[in-house]
DOBAZA-692689 format. One record per residue (C-alpha): residue in one letter; z, y, x. Coordinates in steps of 0.25 Angstrom, whole numbers, padded with zeros to 4 digits, always signed. Each point is the difference from the previous one (the first is absolute). Example, Ala and Ser with C-alpha at 12.3 -4.5 7.8 and 13.67 -1.06 7.14 Angstrom:
! DOBAZA-692689
A+0031-0018+0049
S-0002+0014+0006
! end
This chain:
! DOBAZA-692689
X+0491+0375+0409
X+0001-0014-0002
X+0007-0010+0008
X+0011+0009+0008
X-0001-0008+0014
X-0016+0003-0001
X-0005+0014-0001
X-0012-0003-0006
X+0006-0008-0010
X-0010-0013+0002
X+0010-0011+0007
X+0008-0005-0009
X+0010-0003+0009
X+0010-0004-0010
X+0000-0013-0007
X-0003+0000-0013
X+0009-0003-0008
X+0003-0009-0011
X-0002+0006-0016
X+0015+0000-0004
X+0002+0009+0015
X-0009+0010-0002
X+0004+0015-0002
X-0006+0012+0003
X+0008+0001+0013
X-0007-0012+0007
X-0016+0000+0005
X-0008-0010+0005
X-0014+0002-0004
X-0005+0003-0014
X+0007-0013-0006
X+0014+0006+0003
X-0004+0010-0011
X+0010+0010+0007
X-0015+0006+0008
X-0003+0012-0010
X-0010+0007+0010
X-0011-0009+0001
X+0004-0002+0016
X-0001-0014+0002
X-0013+0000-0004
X-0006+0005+0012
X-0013-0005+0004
X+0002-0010-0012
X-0012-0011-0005
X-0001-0001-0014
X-0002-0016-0002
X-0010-0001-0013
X-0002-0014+0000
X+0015-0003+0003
X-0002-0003-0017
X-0008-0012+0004
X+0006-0012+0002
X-0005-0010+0010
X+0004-0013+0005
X+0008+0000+0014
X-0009-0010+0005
X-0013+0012-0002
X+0008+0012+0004
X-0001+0008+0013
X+0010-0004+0009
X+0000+0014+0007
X+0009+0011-0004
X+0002+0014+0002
X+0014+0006+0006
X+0003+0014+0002
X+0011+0004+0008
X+0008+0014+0004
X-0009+0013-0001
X-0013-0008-0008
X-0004-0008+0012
X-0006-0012-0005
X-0005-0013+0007
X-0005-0015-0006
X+0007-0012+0000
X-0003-0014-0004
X+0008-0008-0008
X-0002-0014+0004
X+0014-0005-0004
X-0004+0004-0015
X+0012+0009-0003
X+0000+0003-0016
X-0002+0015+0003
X+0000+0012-0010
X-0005+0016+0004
X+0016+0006+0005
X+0006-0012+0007
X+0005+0000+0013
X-0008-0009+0010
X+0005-0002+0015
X-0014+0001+0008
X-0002-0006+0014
X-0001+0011+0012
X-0004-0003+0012
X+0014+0001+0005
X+0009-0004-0012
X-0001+0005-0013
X+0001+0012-0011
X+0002+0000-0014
X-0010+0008-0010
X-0004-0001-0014
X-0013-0007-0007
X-0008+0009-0006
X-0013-0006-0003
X-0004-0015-0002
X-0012-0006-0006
X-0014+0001+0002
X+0001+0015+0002
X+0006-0001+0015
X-0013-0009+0001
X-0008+0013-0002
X+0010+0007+0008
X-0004-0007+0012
X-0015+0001-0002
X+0003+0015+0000
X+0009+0002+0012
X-0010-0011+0007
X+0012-0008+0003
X-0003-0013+0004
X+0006-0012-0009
X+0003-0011+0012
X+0011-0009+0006
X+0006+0013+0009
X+0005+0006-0013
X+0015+0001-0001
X+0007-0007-0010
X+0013+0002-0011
X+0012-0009+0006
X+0008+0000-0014
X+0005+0011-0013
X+0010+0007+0007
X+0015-0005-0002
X+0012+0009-0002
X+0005-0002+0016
X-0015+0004+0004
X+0002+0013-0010
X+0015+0004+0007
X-0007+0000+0015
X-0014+0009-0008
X+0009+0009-0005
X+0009+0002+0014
X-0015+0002+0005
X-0003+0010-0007
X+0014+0008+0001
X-0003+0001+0014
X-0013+0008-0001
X+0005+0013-0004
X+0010+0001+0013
X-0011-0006+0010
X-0009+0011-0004
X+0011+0011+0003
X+0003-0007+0013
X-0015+0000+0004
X-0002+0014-0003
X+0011+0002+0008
X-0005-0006+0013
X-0014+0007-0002
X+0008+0013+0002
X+0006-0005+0013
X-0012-0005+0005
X-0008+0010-0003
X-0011-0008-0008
X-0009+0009-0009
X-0002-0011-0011
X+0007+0000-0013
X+0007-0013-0007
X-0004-0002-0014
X+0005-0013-0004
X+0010-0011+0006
X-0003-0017-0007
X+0009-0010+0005
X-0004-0014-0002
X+0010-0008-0011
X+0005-0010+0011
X+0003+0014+0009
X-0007-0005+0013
X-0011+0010-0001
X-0002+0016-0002
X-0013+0007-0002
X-0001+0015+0001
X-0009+0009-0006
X-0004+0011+0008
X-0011+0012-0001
X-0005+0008+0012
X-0010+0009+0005
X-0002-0004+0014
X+0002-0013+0007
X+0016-0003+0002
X+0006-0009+0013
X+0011-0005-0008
X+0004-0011+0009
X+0013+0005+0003
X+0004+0002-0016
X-0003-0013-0005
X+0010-0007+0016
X+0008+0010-0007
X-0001-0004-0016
X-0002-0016+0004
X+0015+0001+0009
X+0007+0007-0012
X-0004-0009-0012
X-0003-0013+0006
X-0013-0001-0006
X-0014-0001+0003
X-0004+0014-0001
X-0018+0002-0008
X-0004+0014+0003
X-0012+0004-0011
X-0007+0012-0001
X-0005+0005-0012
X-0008+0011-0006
X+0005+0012-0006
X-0007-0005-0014
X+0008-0014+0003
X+0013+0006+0001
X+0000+0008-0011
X-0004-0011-0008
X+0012-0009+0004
X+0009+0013-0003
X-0007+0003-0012
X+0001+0013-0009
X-0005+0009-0011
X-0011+0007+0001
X-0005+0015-0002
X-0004-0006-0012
X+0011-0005-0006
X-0003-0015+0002
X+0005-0009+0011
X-0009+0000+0011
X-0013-0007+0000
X+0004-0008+0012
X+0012-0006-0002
X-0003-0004-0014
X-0016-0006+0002
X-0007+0004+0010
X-0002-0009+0012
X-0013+0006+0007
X+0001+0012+0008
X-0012+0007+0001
X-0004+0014+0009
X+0000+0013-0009
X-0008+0011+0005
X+0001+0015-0003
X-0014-0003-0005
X+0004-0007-0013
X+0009+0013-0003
X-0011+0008+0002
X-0009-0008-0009
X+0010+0001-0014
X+0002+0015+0005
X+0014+0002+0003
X+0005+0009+0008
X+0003-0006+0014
X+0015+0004+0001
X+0007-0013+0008
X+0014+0005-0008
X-0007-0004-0013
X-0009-0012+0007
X+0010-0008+0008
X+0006-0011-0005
X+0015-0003+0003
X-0005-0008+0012
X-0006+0012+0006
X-0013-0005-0002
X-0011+0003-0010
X+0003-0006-0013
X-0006-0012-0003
X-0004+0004-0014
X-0010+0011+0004
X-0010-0013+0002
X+0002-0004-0015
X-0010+0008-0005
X-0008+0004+0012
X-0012-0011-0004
X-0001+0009-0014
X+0000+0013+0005
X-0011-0003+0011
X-0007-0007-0011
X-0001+0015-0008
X-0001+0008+0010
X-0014-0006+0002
X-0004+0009-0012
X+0007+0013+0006
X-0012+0008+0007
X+0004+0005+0013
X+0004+0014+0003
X-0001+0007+0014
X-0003+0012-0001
X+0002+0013-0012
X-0010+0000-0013
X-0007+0012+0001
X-0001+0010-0014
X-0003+0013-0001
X+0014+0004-0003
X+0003-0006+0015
X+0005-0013+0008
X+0008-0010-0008
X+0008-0009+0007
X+0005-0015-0005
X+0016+0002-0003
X+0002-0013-0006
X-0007-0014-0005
X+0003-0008-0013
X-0006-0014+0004
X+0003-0009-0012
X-0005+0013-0009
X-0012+0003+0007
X+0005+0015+0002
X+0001+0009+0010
X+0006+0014+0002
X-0006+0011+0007
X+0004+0015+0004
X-0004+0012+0006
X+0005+0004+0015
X+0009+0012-0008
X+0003-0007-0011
X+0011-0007-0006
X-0006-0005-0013
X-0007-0014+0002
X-0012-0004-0009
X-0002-0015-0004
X-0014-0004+0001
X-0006-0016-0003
X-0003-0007+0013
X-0015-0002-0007
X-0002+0016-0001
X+0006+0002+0015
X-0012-0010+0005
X-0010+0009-0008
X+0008+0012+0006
X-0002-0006+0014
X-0015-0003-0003
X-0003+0015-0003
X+0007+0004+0012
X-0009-0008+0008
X-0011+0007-0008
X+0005+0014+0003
X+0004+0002-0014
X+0015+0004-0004
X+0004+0000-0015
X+0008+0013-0006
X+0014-0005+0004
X+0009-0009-0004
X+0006+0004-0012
X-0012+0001-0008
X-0003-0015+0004
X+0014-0004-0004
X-0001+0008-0015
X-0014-0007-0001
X+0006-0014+0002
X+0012+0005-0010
X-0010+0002-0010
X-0009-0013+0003
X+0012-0009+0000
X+0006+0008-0013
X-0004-0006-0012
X+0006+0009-0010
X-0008+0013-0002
X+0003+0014+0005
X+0005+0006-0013
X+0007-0012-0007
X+0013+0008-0004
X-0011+0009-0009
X-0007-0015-0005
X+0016-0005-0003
X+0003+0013-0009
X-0013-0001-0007
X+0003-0014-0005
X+0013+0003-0004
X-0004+0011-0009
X-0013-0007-0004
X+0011-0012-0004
X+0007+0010-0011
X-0003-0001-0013
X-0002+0014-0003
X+0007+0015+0003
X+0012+0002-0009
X-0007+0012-0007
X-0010-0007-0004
X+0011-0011-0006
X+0009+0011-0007
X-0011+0006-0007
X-0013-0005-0001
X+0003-0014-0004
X+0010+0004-0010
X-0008+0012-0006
X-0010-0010-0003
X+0008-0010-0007
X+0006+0013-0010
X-0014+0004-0005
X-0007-0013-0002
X+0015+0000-0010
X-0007-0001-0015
X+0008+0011-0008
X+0006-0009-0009
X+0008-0009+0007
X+0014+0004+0001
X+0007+0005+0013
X+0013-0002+0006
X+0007+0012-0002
X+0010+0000+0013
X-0012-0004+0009
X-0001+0013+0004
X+0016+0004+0003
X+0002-0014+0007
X-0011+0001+0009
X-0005+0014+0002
X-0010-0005+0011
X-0008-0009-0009
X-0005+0013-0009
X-0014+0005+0001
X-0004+0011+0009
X-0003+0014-0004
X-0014+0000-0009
X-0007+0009-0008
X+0007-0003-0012
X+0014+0003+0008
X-0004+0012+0005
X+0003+0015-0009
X-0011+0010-0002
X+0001+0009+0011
X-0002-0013+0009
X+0016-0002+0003
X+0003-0012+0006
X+0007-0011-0008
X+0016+0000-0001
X+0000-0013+0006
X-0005+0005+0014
X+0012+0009+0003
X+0010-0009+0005
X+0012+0011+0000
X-0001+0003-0015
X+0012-0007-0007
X-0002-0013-0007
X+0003+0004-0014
X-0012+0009+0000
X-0009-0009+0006
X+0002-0010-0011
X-0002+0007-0011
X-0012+0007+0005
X-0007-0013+0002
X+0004-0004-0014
X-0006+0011-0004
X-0013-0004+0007
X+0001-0013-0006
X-0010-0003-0009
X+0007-0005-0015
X-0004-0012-0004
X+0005+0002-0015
X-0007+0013-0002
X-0014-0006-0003
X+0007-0009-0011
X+0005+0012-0007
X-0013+0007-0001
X-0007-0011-0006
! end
């Protein structure tokens, strides 16, 4: 990823080049805009005051240059070069010179200093000039030559038998010095390798040893996490990891799963250590089985941010959650020489504590859905209209087809519908043909004419 002469992407070993030359096929830092993997900004300072414009007179002639791998060192600017984040400075060496790229200016590599305790004095190297296209031909043959030097290198090890491992190979622009980066266990005589290096390239040779965390950082990588490792995109201060923080956030202590790709515990386990001590502090301490009558229950697992914690017998496989609070109170009547029933009755006690609905709320729910209707359909069919025909005065006049449109709507079986022997009314048979049951309810109709003719 990133800039192809530089595995961890963060060099920019190509010049950048100018708007109307730049494609996707060309990368040289993140103003190429042909970097779509967030490479080059490894180890990168984010300059919030770079906004703020101050007079050159007033602004901090140090600056900030990164270099192959994320290595950063502090230069003064005391020729005042008009600089900006990306340009490509040559810096003084002790022997010659090398080519980087600024990264931060400003009033933030001040506070940078203060943090790294570097001291601002006269023995701080300085920036000669911005790098000319002659200086970037001789940085770019530089840097072709590291990948074949490290091949070489690893080559020699094997004749000489050295049981160190070369990780990185950084030639100096001007190409009169080499510095090899190198891990190993044990202390290594490699006298006879760096005769051997030194009459082969014509260099001076720099042997560095690193860490394993070092060098991963300098590869780089993605994590088990799916981001790129913490190392090689911000983190600078290696601290010691202990089995112990593992223990603490309870996780099981399988090195597979906690190693890192250094080989090394991962760095991240220490994030949240600080948090996890914090809580613990209200987790009571178990170190030997609660006692109940039902027998020994042993601690099988803890939630520390939930306060929980499971418990089971010795021939069990079910688990039974109980509050951190009613363990202490368990413990408490242990000591006392009391045991509670077991544990199931004190997880269906805290079930029903902590429940706020009632036992039988499916019976509440169905009696306030019937309760919410507005009456039984009987009672609708019959009663309401019944009551409607009889409060009828006798001379108002009736609407004939009521009866044969909406058979439903007619009264009931009464008194005055029923025969002598006490028959049921026609209109309670629901197999008899409809013909006949109309006519016998006209015939139980009382005429409204009939009184008129009388009198």
């Amino acid at each position: 990823m990133g800039c192809g002469q530089c595995s961890s992407g963060s060099c920019g070993s190509i010049k950048a080049p100018a708007d109307s030359e730049k494609t996707n096929n060309k990368t040289a830092g993140c103003s190429s805009g042909g970097c779509s993997s967030g490479g080059c900004t490894k180890l990168n300072t984010f300059d919030w005051l770079s906004d703020m414009a101050l007079p050159s007179t007033m602004r901090y002639n140090v600056v900030e240059v990164k270099f192959k791998g994320g290595r950063k060192d502090y230069y003064r600017n005391s020729k005042k070069l008009d600089l900006h984040t990306g340009d490509f400075v040559v810096c003084q060496m002790q022997n010659g010179y090398h080519i980087g790229t600024v990264s931060l200016q400003g009033e933030l590599v001040r506070l940078q200093l203060i943090k790294k305790e570097i001291p601002d004095n006269d023995k701080m190297p300085k920036l000669l000039r911005v790098a000319s296209d002659s200086d970037m031909e001789k940085h770019q043959q530089a840097i072709n030559r590291d990948l074949p030097t490290m091949f070489r290198v690893r080559e020699l090890m094997s004749d000489f038998k050295l049981k160190m491992k070369v990780s990185d190979v950084e030639f100096q622009s001007d190409n009169s010095k080499a510095t090899f980066y190198y891990s190993a266990d044990d202390r290594i005589d490699f006298r006879e390798l760096i005769k051997a290096l030194a009459s082969e390239f014509r260099v001076r040779v720099d042997m560095r040893q690193i860490s394993l965390r070092q060098e991963a950082s300098r590869i780089g990588g993605i994590g088990s996490c799916g981001r790129e490792l913490c190392c090689s995109t911000w983190l600078t201060d290696f601290k010691s990891i202990s089995t112990s923080a593992a223990r603490y956030q309870n996780l099981s202590l399988n090195p597979a799963k906690l190693s890192g790709q250094c080989g090394r515990l991962k760095c991240c386990l220490n994030y949240e250590l600080e948090t996890y001590v914090d809580a613990l502090q209200d987790i009571p301490k178990v170190n030997k089985p609660l006692f109940t009558e039902k027998g020994e229950a042993f601690l099988q697992k803890t939630d520390i941010f939930r306060r929980l914690m499971w418990f089971g017998y010795k021939n069990d496989n079910n688990w039974f959650s109980i509050p951190t609070t009613r363990v202490v109170e368990i413990m408490e009547m242990n000591k006392a020489g009391k045991k509670p029933v077991s544990l199931e009755d004190l997880q269906l006690l805290e079930e029903v504590v902590n429940n706020k609905e009632p036992l039988n709320n499916e019976l509440d729910r169905l009696d306030r859905k019937l309760s919410s209707k507005p009456g039984n359909r009987n009672k609708k069919k019959g009663g309401t209209n019944s009551g409607k025909r009889k409060n009828q005065p006798q001379g108002q006049k009736q609407d004939p087809n009521q009866g044969q449109k909406n058979p439903n709507t007619q009264p009931k079986a009464s008194v005055a519908g029923q025969n002598a022997e006490g028959s049921q009314s026609p209109r309670s048979n629901p197999n008899q043909p409809r013909k006949n049951r109309n006519k016998r309810n006209n015939r139980n109709r009382p005429n409204p004419n009939k009184g008129n003719e009388k009198s």
